[in-house]
PALUMBA-483397 format. One record per residue (C-alpha): x, y, z. Coordinates in steps of 0.05 Angstrom, whole numbers, padded with zeros to 5 digits, always signed. Layout:
XYZ;...
# end
This chain:
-00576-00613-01120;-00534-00598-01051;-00458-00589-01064;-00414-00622-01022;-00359-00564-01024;-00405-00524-00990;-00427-00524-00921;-00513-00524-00906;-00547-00458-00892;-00538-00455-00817;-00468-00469-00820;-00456-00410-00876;-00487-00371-00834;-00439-00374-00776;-00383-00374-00829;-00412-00306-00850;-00382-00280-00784;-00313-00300-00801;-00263-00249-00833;-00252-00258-00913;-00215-00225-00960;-00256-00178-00998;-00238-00158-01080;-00293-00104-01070;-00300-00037-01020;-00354-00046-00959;-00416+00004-00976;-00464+00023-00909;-00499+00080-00907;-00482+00127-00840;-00556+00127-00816;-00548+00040-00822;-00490+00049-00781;-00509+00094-00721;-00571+00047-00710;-00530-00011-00716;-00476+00003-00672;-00525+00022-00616;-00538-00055-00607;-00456-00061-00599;-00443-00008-00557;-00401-00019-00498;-00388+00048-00461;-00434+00107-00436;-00481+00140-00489;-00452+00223-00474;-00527+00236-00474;-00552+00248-00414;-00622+00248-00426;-00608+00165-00429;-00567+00152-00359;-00606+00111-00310;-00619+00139-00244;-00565+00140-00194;-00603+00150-00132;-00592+00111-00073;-00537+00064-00118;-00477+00068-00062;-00433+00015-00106;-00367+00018-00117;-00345+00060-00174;-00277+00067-00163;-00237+00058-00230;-00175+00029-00195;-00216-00030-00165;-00180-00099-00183;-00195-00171-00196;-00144-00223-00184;-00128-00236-00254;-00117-00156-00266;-00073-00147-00201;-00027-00206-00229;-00015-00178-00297;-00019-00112-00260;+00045-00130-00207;+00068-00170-00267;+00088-00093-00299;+00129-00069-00241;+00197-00057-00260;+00216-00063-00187;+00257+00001-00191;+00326-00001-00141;+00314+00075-00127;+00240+00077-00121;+00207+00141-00134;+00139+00111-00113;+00165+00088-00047;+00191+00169-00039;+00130+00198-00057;+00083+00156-00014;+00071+00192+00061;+00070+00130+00094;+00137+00101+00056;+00101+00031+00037;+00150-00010+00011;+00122-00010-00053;+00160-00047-00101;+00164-00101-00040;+00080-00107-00042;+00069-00115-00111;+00127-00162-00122;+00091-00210-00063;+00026-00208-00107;+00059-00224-00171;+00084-00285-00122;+00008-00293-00097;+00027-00284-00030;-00012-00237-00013;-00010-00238+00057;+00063-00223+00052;+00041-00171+00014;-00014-00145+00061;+00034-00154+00115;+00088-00104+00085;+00032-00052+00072;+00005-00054+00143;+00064-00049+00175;+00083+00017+00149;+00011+00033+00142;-00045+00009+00194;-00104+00043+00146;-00070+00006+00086;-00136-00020+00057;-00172+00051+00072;-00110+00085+00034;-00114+00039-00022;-00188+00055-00036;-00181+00130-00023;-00110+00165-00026;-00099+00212-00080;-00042+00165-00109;-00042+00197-00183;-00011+00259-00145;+00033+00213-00096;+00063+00141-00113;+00034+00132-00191;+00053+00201-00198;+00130+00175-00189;+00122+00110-00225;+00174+00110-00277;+00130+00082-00319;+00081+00140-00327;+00122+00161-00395;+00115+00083-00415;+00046+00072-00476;+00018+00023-00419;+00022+00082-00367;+00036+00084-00290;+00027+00014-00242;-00052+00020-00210;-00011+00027-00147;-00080+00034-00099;-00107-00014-00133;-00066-00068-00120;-00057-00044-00050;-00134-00047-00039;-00135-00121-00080;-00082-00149-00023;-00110-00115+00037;-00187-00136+00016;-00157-00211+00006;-00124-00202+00073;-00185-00179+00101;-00222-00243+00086;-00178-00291+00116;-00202-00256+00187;-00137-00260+00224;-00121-00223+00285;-00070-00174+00293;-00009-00195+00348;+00053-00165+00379;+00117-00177+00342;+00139-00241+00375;+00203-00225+00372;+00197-00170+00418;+00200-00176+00486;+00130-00205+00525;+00085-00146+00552;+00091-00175+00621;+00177-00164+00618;+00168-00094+00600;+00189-00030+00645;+00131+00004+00685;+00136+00064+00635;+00096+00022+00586;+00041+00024+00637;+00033+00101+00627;-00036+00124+00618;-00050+00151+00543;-00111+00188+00518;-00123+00199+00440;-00184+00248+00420;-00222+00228+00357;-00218+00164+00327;-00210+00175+00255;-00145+00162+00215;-00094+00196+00249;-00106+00177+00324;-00121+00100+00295;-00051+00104+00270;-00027+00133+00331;-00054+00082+00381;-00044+00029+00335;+00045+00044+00334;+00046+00053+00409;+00011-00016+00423;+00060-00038+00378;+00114-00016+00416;+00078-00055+00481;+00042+00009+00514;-00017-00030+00555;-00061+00026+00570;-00084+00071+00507;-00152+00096+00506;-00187+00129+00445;-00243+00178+00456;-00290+00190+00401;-00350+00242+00418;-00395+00212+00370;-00429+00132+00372;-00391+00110+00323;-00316+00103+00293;-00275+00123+00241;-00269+00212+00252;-00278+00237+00174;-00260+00160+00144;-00340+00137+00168;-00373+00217+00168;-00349+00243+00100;-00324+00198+00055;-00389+00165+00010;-00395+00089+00015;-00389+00076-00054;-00304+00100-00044;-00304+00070+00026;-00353+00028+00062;-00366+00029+00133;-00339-00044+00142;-00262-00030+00123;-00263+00023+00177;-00291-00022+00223;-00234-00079+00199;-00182-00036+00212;-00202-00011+00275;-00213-00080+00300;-00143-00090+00286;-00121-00037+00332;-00166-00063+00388;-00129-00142+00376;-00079-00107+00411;-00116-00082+00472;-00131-00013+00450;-00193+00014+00479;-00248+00065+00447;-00300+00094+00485;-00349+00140+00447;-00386+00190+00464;-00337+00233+00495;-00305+00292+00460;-00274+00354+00473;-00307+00412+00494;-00365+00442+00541;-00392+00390+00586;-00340+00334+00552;-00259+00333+00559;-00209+00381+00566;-00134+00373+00563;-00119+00401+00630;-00177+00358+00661;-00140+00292+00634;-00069+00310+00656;-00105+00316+00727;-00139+00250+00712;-00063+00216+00709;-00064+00211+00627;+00019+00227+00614;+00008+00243+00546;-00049+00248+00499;-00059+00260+00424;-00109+00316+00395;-00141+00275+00322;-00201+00311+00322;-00198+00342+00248;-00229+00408+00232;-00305+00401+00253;-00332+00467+00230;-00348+00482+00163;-00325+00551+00124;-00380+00587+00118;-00378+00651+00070;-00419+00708+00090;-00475+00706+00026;-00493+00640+00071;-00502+00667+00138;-00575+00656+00166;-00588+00602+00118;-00617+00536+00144;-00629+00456+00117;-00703+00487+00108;-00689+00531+00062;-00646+00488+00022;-00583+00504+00045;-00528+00450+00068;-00454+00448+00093;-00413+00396+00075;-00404+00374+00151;-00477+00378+00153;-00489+00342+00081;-00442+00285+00077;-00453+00257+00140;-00527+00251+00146;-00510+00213+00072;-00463+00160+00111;-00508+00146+00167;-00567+00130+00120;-00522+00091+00070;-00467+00056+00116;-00492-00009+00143;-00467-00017+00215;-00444+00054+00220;-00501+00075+00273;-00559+00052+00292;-00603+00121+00275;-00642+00095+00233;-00637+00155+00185;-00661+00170+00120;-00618+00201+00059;-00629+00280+00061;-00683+00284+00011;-00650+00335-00050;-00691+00352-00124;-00683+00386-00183;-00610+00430-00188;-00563+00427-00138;-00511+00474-00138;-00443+00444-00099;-00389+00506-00085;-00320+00487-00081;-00278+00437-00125;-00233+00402-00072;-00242+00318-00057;-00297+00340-00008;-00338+00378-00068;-00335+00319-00112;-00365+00276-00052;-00420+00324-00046;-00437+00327-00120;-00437+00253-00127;-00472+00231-00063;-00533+00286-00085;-00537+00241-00156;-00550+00181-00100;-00604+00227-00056;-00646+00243-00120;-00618+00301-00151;-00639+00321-00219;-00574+00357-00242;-00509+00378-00193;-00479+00444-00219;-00404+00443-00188;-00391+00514-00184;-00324+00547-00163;-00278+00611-00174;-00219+00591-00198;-00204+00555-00273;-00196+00488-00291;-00120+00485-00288;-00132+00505-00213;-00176+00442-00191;-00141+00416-00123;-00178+00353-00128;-00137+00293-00163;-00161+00276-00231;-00202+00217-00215;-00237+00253-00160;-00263+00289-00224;-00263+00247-00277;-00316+00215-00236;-00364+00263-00227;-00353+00278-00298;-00375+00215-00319;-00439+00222-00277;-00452+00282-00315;-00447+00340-00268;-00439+00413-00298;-00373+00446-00283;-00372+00521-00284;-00314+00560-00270;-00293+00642-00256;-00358+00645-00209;-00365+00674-00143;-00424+00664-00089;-00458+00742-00099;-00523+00734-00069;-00573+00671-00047;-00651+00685-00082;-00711+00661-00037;-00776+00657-00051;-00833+00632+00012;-00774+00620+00051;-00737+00570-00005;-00668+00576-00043;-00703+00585-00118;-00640+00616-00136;-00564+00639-00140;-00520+00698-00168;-00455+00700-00185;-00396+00746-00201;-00348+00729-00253;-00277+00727-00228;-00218+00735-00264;-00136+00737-00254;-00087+00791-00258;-00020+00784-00288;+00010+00795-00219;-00030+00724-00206;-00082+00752-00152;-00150+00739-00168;-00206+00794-00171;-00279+00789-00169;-00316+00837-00228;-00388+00858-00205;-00413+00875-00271;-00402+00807-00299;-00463+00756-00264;-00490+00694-00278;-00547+00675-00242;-00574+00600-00236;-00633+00566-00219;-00624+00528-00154;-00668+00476-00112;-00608+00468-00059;-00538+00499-00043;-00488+00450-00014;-00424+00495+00005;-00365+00455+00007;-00309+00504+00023;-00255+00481+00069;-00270+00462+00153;-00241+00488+00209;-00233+00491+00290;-00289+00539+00296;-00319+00519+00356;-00288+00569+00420;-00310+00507+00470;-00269+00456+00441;-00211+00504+00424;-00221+00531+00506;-00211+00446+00524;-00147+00454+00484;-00117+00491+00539;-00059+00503+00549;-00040+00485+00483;-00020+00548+00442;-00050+00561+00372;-00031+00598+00302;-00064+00652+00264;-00092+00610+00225;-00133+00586+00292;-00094+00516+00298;-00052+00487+00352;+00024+00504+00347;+00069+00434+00332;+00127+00418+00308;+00123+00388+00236;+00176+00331+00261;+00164+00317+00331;+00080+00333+00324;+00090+00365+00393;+00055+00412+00414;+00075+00479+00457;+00049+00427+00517;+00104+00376+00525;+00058+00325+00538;+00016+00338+00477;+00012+00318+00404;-00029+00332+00348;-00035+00310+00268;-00087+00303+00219;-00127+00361+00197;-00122+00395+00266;-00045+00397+00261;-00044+00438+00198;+00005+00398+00159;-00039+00341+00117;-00089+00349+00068;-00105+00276+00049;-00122+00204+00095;-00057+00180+00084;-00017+00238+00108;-00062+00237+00175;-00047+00168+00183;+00031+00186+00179;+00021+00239+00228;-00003+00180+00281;+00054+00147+00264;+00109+00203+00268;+00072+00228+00327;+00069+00156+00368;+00147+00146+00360;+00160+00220+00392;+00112+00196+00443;+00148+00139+00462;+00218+00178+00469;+00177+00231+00508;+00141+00172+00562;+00198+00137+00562;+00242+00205+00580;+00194+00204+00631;+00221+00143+00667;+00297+00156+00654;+00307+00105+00596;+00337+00103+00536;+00306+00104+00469;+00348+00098+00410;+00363+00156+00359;+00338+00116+00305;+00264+00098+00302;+00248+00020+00303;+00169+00016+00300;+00147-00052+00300;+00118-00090+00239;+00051-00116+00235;+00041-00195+00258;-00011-00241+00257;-00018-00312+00287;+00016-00331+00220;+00086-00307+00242;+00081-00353+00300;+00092-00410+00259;+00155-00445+00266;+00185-00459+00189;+00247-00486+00212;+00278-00543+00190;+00320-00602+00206;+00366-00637+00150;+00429-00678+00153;+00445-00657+00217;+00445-00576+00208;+00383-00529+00238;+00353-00480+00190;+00307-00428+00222;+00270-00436+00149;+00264-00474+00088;+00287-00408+00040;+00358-00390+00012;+00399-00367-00031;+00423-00414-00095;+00498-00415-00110;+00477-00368-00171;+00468-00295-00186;+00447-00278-00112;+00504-00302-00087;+00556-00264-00133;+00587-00236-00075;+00600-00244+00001;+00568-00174+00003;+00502-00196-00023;+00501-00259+00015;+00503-00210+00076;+00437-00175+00054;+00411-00240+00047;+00414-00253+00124;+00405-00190+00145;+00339-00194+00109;+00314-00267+00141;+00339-00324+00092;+00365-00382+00130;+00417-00402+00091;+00457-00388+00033;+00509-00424-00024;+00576-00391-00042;+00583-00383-00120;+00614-00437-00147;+00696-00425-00132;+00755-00472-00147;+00830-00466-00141;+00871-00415-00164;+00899-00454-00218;+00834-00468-00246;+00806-00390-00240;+00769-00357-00303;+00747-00300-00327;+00672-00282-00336;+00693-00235-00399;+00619-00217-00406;+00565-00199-00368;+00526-00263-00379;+00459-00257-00336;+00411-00245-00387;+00339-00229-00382;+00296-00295-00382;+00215-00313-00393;+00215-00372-00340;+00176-00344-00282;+00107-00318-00273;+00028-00324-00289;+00026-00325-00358;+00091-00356-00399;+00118-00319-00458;+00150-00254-00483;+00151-00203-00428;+00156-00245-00365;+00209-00217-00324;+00270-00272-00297;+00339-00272-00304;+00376-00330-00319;+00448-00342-00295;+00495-00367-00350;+00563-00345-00319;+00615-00393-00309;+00638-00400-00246;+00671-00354-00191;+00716-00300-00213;+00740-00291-00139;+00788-00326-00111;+00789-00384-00056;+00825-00344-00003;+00767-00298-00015;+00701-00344-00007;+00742-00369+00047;+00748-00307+00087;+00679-00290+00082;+00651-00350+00100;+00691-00343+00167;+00661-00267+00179;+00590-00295+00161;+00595-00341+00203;+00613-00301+00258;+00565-00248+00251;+00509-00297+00232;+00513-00355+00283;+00447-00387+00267;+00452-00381+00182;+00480-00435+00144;+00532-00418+00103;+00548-00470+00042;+00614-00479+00004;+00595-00498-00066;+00665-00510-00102;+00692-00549-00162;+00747-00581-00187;+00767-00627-00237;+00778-00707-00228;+00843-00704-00179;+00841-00730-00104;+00895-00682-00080;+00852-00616-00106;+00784-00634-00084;+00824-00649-00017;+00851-00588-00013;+00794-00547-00029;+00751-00590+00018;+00793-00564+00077;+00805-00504+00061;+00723-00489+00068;+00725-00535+00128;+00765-00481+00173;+00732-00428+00140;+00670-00452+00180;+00627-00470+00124;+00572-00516+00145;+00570-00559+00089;+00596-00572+00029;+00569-00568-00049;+00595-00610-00102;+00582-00582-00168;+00584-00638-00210;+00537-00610-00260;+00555-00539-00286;+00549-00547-00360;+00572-00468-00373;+00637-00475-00405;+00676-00516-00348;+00670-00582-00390;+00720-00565-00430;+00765-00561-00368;+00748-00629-00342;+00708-00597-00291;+00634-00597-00274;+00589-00630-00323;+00658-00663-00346;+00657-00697-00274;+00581-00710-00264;+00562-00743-00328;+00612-00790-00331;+00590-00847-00288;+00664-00871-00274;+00688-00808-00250;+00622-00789-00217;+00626-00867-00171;+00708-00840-00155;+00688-00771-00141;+00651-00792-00081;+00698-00845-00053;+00746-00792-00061;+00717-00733-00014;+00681-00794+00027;+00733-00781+00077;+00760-00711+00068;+00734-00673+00122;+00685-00669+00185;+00637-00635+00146;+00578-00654+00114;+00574-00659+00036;+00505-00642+00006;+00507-00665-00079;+00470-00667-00131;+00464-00732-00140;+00457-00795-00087;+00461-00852-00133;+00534-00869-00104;+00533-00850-00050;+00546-00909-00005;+00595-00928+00055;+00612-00905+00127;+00646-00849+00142;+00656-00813+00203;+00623-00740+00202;+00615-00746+00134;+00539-00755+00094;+00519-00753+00034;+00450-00716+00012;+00405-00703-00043;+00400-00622-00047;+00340-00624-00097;+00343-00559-00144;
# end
């Protein structure tokens, strides 16, 4: 017979699942275990003889990639730093803690809007920069168990959502229209290459209102190294594409096939042609090639990483080009040399064209890997070979085929130089050779169309690391050709330092003034067109946001910086008569949990429990008067207090009156510790004293009162109105 204390089979079953407390030790043997947990397992089995083929899989495998629930908790971590050391360490100088505090908001074009502005290959950055050895690599939170803010993530999360709402880039429309502006920002400009740096470059200066900025690329298709060398599964085609479009909103034109060199451009040739200044972007086209290499050919099984990579992107970028091509076919090993960003590239993208096993091979020891950690971490998880101290010593053929490769071992001195020992080799087995060992100028012709641009030793143009001028006045350079960046992001600052010196050098040009300090224009979209302002009780506000009579507001200072940086209005803090000042005899702002996406512990808010103003009334009165005057169209409100007596609350009224205050705040509700003096919640709870404090400031003053509370507010009087200022 069934007990009714116990539940049937099925539902025992489930309750098996359930935690219990146990009076006895669990017994499983470890042989149960290992075949049992195979059916749980979550992460990679470290046995490679298991992974699934990679080949032709160009998906995103970047670890920093975010969802919209992970870049909310993410921004949700920032500690918004005063000092930022991310902000310092970024190329670029994104305002960093200004981005991620717009996503915790979910605005996230506000967001994408601060990180194009400093950055117009802000969604490129955020997928590629090295930002473990730049802006996470200051996060103060690195020390912290939770680790470092996913800085690039988040940046790629905003700029992808921006991406999708398709909206054009625009002039600032506060600056002056292109048809009011000087001749000078008619002069002809000519950028070579259109990868990062000259996209930057041309993107500034149209900016700034120049109307005639050409781009030459000498290949059929955009983007310099972004589109040739970088794999799709870091950065597809499309988000070059995006960003360039959003260079050519603003009337920047790109013509491609044209480069430098025999039969293309020169420098001297487009001077003649009228161009008053141009900037060199072209990179480093040439690969290094050592010696042990020299003679070798695709055929034989021999690639370049100039050669390699891009014949990967054409195949594997939709829209890129329309070649047609086919991935470069690769087997068996596959030895990559080198163990820069560029290496890992190689190594990964021959998992995707059908290699068996990708041996990275390079001469120095682990703790000298330039790459940044996730570069390697990476190809570590798609279970490339690292082997270190090893030095190309001779390539093995057989019927005209790399079978084959020997190395040296190398090893370090104590004086730090590195020497190779002959007697020590390795030698592996080898179905291709992909050398992956730095780029550079190379080519005579192109460096000939250069002319009469001076160069290093180390065979690249002379500039000047501030200016990006070259030893020709009318020439600049950055990116890899300048000799100064090693990473995206630093050639896209190079376009940007490099278009502002342009613009003081055209403008020169025409006898006009440019100030000292540079003011490049932000990034706009139809969006900032939109007229937020708004009408109430008489007064004009160019837009609906403000500052509170609360911690914001603690000073005149800070009410300052809240104009200067766009609000529309602002409250004093609460001030009263001198007879009736306190003393705040504790800091009593205190760290609150009412604001963000998920409510609880943690959530960062501070809530304002002071009483009100220390400072006197002479003193909100004074700088309401200089506010006024140096702010013309911001609204400054005089929230003050007193307790229930005609002949103060007349006095106070007037004395904000010709300070210049636009309106007046009755704080009738302050519950913090001004009850007990009559005043504040003492006056607004009390329905007597609430119905006489209105009659008495009905007819104080020609200003306007805004309250708290409209229930009596009733009668005629001149200037005066009464109005509802909803919290």
């Amino acid at each position: 017979m069934s007990k009714l204390s116990v539940e049937p089979p099925d539902i025992e079953g489930l309750l098996a699942l359930n935690p219990k407390v146990r009076n006895h030790a669990n017994l499983v043997s470890t042989v149960a275990t290992k075949k049992a947990r195979m059916h749980w397992k979550r992460n990679h089995d470290k046995d490679c003889s298991t992974c699934g083929s990679l080949e032709r899989n160009f998906d995103d495998i970047k670890h920093t990639t975010l969802s919209e629930r992970a870049a909310l908790r993410e921004a949700g971590r920032c500690l918004k730093c005063a000092d930022a050391p991310c902000q310092k360490s970024c190329p670029t100088q994104l305002d960093i803690k200004s981005f991620i505090g717009s996503i915790a908001t979910k605005n996230y074009y506000g967001a994408s809007k601060a990180i194009f502005s400093d950055n117009p290959l802000g969604l490129t950055c955020g997928m590629v920069c090295p930002t473990s050895d730049l802006c996470v690599g200051g996060c103060n939170l690195y020390a912290a168990e939770e680790g470092p803010i996913n800085i690039g993530g988040l940046q790629q999360f905003a700029t992808e959502t921006f991406k999708q709402m398709r909206l054009p880039q625009i002039r600032d429309p506060s600056l002056p229209p292109l048809d009011t502006l000087p001749e000078s920002y008619h002069a002809k400009v000519a950028l070579i290459g259109c990868g990062p740096a000259s996209i930057s470059c041309a993107t500034f200066l149209a900016r700034l209102g120049y109307q005639d900025l050409t781009i030459f690329e000498k290949y059929d298709y955009i983007g310099g190294l972004s589109s040739l060398e970088i794999p799709q599964f870091r950065l597809p085609y499309d988000v070059v594409a995006f960003e360039v479009e959003l260079m050519k909103d603003l009337g920047v034109k790109v013509e491609l096939g044209k480069g430098l060199g025999a039969g293309g451009l020169s420098v001297k040739g487009l001077l003649e042609d009228g161009y008053e200044a141009i900037f060199l972007g072209i990179g480093l086209p040439e690969p290094k090639i050592v010696p042990v290499f020299d003679g070798l050919s695709v055929e034989q099984g021999f690639y370049t990483s100039k050669k390699f990579l891009p014949l990967v992107a054409q195949s594997s970028k939709p829209g890129m080009c329309a070649c047609k091509s086919k991935l470069p076919k690769v087997y068996g090993n596959v030895i990559v040399l080198g163990v820069g960003d560029t290496a890992f590239d190689c190594a990964t993208s021959a998992l995707r064209c059908g290699a068996r096993k990708v041996y990275i091979v390079f001469r120095k020891g682990f703790t000298n890997i330039r790459a940044v950690p996730e570069e390697m971490e990476l190809a570590k998880e798609e279970k490339c070979e690292f082997l270190p101290f090893l030095s190309p010593h001779k390539v093995v053929t057989k019927d005209g085929r790399i079978v084959a490769m020997e190395f040296c071992r190398t090893e370090q001195l104590d004086d730090g130089s590195w020497t190779i020992d002959d007697e020590q080799t390795v030698k592996l087995k080898a179905d291709f050779v992909i050398s992956a060992f730095g780029s550079q100028l190379g080519q005579s012709d192109v460096a000939k169309a250069m002319s009469p641009v001076r160069f290093t030793s180390w065979g690249v143009p002379e500039i000047h690391p501030e200016t990006m001028q070259t030893s020709e006045v009318a020439v600049f350079c950055g990116g890899d050709l300048g000799g100064y960046c090693n990473t995206t992001v630093e050639a896209v600052n190079d376009g940007k330092q490099a278009s502002w010196h342009m613009h003081k050098y055209l403008q020169s040009l025409h006898g006009l003034f440019v100030p000292v300090e540079p003011r490049l224009p932000p990034f706009c979209t139809p969006v900032d067109l939109v007229d937020l302002s708004v009408d109430m009780v008489g007064l004009h506000f160019d837009n609906p946001f403000g500052l509170a009579s609360a911690t914001p507001t603690t000073s005149s200072a800070m009410m300052r910086r809240g104009f200067e940086a766009g609000w529309s209005f602002a409250l004093t803090k609460t001030f009263g008569l001198d007879k009736d000042m306190i003393t705040n005899v504790s800091p009593r702002i205190v760290r609150g949990t009412t604001v963000g996406h998920v409510f609880g512990p943690g959530q960062g808010a501070f809530l304002n429990i002071e009483l009100i103003s220390e400072k006197t009334a002479a003193y909100w009165c004074q700088s309401i008067n200089e506010l006024k005057r140096d702010f013309k169209n911001k609204i400054v409100i005089a929230s003050i207090m007193c307790a229930f007596s005609k002949e103060d609350w007349t006095e106070l009224a007037q004395m904000a009156e010709r300070a210049g205050a636009d309106a007046l705040e009755l704080n009738l509700s302050c519950p913090h510790g001004m009850g007990e003096r009559g005043m504040g919640l003492a006056c607004g709870q009390v329905l007597f004293y609430l119905h006489h404090s209105f009659a008495v400031s009905h007819d104080l003053c020609y200003i306007r009162i805004l309250s708290w509370c409209q229930t009596f507010a009733g009668g005629s009087g001149r200037q005066s109105r009464f109005h509802s200022l909803l919290n």
